[in-house]
N, C-alpha and C positions, 0 to 999 in steps of 0.2 A: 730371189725374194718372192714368197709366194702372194697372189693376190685376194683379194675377200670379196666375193659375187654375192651379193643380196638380191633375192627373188622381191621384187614390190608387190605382186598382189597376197604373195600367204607371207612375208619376213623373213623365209628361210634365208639360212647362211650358211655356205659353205667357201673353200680353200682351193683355190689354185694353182698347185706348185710350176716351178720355171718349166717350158717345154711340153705344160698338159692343156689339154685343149678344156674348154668347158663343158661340156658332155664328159668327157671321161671324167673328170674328178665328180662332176653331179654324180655318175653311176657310182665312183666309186665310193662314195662318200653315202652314198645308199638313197639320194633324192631321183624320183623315176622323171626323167625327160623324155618328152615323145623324141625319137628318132627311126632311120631303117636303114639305108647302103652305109653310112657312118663315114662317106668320102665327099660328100661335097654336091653328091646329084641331085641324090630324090626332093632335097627341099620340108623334111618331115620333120627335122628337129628345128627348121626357122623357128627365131624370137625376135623381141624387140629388145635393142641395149637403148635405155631409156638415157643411162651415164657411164660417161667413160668410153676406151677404146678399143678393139678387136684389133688382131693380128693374123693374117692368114697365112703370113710367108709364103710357100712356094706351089701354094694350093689356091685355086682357084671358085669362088665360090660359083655354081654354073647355075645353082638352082634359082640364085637372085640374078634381076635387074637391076641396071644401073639406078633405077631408080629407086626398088627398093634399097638399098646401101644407103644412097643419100637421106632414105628415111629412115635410117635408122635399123634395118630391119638383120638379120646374122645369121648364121649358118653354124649353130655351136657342136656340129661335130667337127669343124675343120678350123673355129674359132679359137685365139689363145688369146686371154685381157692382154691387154696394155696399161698396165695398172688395175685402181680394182675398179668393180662394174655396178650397175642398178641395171637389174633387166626384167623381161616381162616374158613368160613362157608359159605354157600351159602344162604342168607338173599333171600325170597321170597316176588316178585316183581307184582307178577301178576295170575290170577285165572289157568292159563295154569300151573303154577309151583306147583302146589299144587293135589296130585291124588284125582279121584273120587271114594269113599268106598260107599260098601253097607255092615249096620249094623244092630243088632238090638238095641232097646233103651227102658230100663222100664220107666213109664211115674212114676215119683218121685212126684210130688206135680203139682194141678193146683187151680189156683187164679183167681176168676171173677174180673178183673181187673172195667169191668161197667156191665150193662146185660144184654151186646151184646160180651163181651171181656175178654175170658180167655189167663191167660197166661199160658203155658203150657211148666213142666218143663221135661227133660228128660235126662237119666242117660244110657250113655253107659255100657256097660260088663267090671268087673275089670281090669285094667290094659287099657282098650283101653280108646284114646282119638280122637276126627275127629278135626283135622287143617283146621283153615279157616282164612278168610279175613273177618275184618268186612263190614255186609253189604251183605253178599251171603245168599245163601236159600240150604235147603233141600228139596227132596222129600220125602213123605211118598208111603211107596207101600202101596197099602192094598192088603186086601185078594186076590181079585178078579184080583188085575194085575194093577189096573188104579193107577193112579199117583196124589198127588197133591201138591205143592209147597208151602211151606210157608219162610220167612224171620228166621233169629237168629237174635233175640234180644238181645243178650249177645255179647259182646265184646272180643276177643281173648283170652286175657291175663286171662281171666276170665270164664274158660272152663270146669269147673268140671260139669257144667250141661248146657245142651242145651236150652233156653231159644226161648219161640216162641208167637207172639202176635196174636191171633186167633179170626177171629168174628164168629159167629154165620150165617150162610147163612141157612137161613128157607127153609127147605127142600134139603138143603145139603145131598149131600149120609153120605159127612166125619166128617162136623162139627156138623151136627143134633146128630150123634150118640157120639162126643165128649161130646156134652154139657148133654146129656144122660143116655149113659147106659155105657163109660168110666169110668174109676176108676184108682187111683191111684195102681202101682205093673202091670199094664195090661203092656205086651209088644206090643210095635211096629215096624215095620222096616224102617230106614232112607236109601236115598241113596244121599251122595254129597261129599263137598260142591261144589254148583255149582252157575253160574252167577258173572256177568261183572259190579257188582254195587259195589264197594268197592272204598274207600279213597287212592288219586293216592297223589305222595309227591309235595307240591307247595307252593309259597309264596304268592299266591293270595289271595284275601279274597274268603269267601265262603257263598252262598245262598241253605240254605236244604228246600224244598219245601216236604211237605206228608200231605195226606189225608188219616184220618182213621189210621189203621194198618200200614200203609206206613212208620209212626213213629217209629215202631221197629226196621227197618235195619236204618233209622235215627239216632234213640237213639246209637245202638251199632256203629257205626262210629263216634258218636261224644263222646260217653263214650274211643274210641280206642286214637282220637284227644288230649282227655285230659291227658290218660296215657301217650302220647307219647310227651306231651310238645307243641302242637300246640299253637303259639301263634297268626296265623292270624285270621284279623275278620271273625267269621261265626254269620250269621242272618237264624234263624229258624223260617220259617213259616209252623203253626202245620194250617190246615185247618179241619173244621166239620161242621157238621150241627147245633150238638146243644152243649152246655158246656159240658152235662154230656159225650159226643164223648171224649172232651179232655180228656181223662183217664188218665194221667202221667202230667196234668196238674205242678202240685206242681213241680214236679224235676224238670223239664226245669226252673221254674220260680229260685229252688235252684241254676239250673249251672250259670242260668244270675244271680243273687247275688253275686256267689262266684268268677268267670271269668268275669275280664273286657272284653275278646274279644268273650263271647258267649252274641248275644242278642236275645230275644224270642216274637215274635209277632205272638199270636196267633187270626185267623181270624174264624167267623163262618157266614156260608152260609145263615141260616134261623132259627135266636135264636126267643125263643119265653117271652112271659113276664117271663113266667117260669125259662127262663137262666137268669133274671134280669142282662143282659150282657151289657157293657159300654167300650167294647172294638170294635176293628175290626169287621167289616163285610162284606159280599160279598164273591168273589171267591178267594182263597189265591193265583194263579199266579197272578192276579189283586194287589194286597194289595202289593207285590214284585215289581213290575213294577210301581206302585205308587212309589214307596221310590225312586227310582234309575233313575237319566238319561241317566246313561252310566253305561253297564255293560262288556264292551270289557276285561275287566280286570280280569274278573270274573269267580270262577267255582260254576255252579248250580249242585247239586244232586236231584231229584225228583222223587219221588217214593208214587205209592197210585193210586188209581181210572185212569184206559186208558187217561177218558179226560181231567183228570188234567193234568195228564205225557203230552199228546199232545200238548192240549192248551198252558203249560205254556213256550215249546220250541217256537211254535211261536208268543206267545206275548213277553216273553223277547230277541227273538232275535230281534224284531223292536227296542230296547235298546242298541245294542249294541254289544249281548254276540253273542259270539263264540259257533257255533253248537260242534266243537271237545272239548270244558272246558262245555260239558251238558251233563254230566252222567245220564241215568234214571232207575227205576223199574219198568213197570207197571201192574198191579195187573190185574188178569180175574178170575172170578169164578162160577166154574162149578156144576151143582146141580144134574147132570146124574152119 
């Protein structure tokens, strides 16, 4: 039987189920709790169970004192209710509430998503996990000191591996020798999460605008949308050159099947017979700005190629939109 956690300072409510600890269903369920090792050490997901009782079974919580227990105080990565709960947490609201770690990460699996497009999967150190917001990026250090940023394409709740959507830049220092002489079991060092592109709480409807790769911090914010029960309209405009670009084609086309309120209009800039395409075409802020006369009401997210990010703030604010509901990413990449 599953239990029902109510948060006392915001009312939030979420579920349960037998055998899940309360941290996972918060994630899962799409509410951000601060946490970091997710076993019991670091002490970063402690709250208060104001009612009711916790269960730790064969885990021990190391990061509390006997004393704090007797006051009440939990360890809800390792925590299961004992029935249901009133508890007291500090729910993370924004990229400032969340530290910035430097780790390292074995690269676990990667997938030529097109062949321009690995997905590249990567596995913290046992016990450790990096909290984030969907929608933020990591840096990679390399060797030499230089830095490069890429997006997580995975969604919070869903963190056992770092998920990243990587193109090929021809004569890249980082991603030439990804697509190369990389291998899965190689380590490398992450430092984040960092960046101000994440899904803020609204009743508005929403416009995702991405080009390219730009899709991945796309995708994990609306994979985050759906665990967390969003139901207002969001319209995803995927933009590319040519079909084979669309690489995650299918899934979006899945979420608008299965979600009345997600709809997916993807645009391609210069299809050729080849993409035998009968959809969209032109530049996707265009195809956005076509659909809408009024977008005052609106929050845009867009993230992908500088002049799309630029372009599409100011063609859709001649609509309407509000420059503070335009969240952006925009992508540069560096070949030195």
């Amino acid at each position: 039987m599953s239990s029902k956690v109510r948060i006392k300072s915001s009312g939030h409510e979420f579920l349960v189920e037998p055998g899940e600890t309360v941290l996972d269903a918060a994630l899962r369920q799409g509410f951000a709790f601060p946490y970091g090792c997710r076993n019991g050490c670091c002490g970063a997901c402690a709250g208060q169970v104001v009612s009711g009782k916790v269960d730790y079974q064969d885990n021990e919580p190391m990061a509390l004192t006997e004393d704090e227990q007797r006051q009440g105080k939990a360890l809800f990565c390792i925590a299961r209710p004992a029935g249901d709960l009133v508890i007291e947490v500090k729910e993370v609201g924004a990229d400032k509430d969340i530290p910035v770690r430097s780790l390292p990460a074995k690269i676990h699996r990667m997938v030529l998503l097109n062949d321009e497009v690995m997905e590249l999967w990567l596995k913290l150190p046992e016990g450790e996990r990096m909290q984030f917001l969907a929608g933020q990026y990591v840096e990679f250090v390399l060797r030499d000191g230089r830095h490069r940023a890429f997006s997580i394409a995975n969604a919070p709740h869903d963190d056992e591996y770092l998920k990243f959507h990587i193109r090929r830049i021809r004569g890249g220092h980082f991603t030439d020798r990804l697509f190369s002489d990389m291998h899965e079991k190689d380590v490398l060092r992450i430092e984040g999460p960092k960046g101000s592109f994440y899904l803020r709480e609204t009743d508005r409807p929403i416009i995702f605008l991405a080009t390219g790769t730009g899709f991945g911090p796309v995708k994990a914010i609306i994979e985050h949308a759906i665990a967390e029960g969003h139901i207002v309209p969001m319209y995803v405009y995927w933009g590319a050159r040519h079909r084979q670009d669309l690489y995650l084609h299918e899934l979006v086309q899945q979420w608008a099947a299965e979600y009345e309120n997600i709809h997916y209009i993807p645009v391609l800039s210069r299809p050729t017979p080849e993409d035998d395409w009968n959809g969209r075409t032109g530049y996707v802020q265009d195809a956005a700005a076509a659909d809408f006369d009024d977008l005052s009401g609106f929050d845009v997210y867009a993230c992908g190629h500088p002049q799309m990010v630029f372009a599409a703030k100011t063609v859709l604010m001649t609509k309407g939109l509000d420059a503070e509901h335009c969240y952006s990413d925009a992508f540069s990449w560096a070949k030195d």
